[in-house]
C-alpha positions, -999 to +999 in steps of 0.1 A: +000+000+000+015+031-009+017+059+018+004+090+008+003+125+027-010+156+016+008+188+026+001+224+009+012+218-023+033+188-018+020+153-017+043+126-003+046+088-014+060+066+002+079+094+021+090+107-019+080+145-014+056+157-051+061+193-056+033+208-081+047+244-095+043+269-122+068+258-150+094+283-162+115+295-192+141+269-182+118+243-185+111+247-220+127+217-232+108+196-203+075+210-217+080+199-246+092+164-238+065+159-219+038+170-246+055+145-266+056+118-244+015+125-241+017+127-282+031+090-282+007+079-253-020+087-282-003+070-312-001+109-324+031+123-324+030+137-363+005+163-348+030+179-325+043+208-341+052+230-318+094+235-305+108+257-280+109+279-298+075+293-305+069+283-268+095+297-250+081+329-274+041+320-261+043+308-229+069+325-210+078+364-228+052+382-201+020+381-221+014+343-222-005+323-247-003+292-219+005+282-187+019+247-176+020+233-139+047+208-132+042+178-107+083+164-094+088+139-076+123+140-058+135+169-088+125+143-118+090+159-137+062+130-131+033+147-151+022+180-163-007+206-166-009+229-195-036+254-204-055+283-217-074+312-212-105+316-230-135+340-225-170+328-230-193+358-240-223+337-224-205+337-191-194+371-198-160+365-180-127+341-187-123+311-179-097+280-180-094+256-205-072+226-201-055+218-226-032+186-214-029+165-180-004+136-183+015+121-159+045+099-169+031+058-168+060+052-138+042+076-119+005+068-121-020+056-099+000+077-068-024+104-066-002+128-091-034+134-117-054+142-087-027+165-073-022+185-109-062+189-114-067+204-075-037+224-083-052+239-115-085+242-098-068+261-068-054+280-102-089+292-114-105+300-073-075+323-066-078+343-101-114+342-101-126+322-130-157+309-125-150+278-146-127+256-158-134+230-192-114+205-205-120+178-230-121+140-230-122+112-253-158+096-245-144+055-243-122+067-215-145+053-189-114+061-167-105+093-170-147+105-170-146+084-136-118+102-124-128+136-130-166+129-117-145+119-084-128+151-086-165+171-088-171+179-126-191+167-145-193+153-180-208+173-207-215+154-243-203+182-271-194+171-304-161+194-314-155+204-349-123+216-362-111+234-399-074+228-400-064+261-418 
C-alpha cells in the first residue's frame, strides 16, 4: 500500500515528497518532452508541431498564450498541466481551458493526476474564474470516472475543427 500524505502543495509517497509548481523558461525543453511523451501515449506524435521555440516565445515572454503546472517527484518531472485562457461571452467572463494532463506511466495511480487537477483548480479560485473545461475522449471510462470523483461533471459536445 503506498503511503500517501497531503501537505500544501506537496504530496508525499511513500515518504517521496511531489512538488506541483508553475513551469518556467528553463523548462522549455521539459514541456516539450512531456507533450510528446503524451503525443506518443495517443499513437499521435505527427500532430506535434510546436518546438521551444514558439513556446518559449508563447508561454513564458510576459504576455502568455499558456501556462503549464509541473508535478516532481524528488527533482524528476512526473506529469504535467498545460492550459488556456479563453472568455466565454455567455458567461461574460474568462475562464480556464485545459489543454493537457499527463502524468508519466512510472508515476500513475499515486495520486499525481489528482494533485495537478486540484492544483489547477486552486489555479482558477485564486484568479477568479468561475470555470474551468477541458476535453475527453468519450471510451475513456477512466478518466470520466476520475474527473466525476474530482467534482465535474461530464458534458457530451461534439467538437469540430477546420485545419487552416
Amino acid at each position: 500500500m503506498t503511503n500517501r500524505k497531503i501537505m500544501h502543495n506537496k504530496l508525499k509517497i511513500d515518504q517521496k515528497e511531489v512538488l506541483i509548481r508553475r513551469a518556467k523558461k528553463e523548462d522549455v525543453s521539459t514541456v516539450l518532452s512531456m507533450i510528446k511523451k503524451l503525443a506518443l501515449h495517443h499513437h499521435a506524435l505527427e500532430y506535434v508541431t510546436t518546438n521551444e521555440e514558439l513556446l518559449l516565445k508563447n508561454g513564458f515572454n510576459g504576455e502568455e498564450k499558456f501556462g503549464v503546472l509541473l508535478a516532481e517527484v524528488e527533482g524528476e518531472v512526473a506529469g504535467f498541466v498545460s492550459y488556456t485562457i479563453n472568455y466565454s461571452i455567455w458567461l461574460g467572463a474568462s475562464s480556464i481551458n485545459i489543454d493537457d494532463v499527463f502524468v508519466e506511466s512510472n508515476f500513475r495511480s499515486l495520486g499525481i493526476g489528482r494533485k495537478l487537477m486540484i492544483a489547477i483548480k486552486e489555479e482558477g479560485i485564486r484568479k477568479g474564474y468561475p470555470r474551468i473545461r477541458w476535453e475527453v475522449e468519450k471510451d475513456n471510462i477512466r478518466a470520466i470516472k476520475f474527473y466525476e470523483e474530482l467534482g465535474a461533471y461530464y458534458r457530451e459536445k461534439g467538437i469540430f475543427v477546420w485545419e487552416l
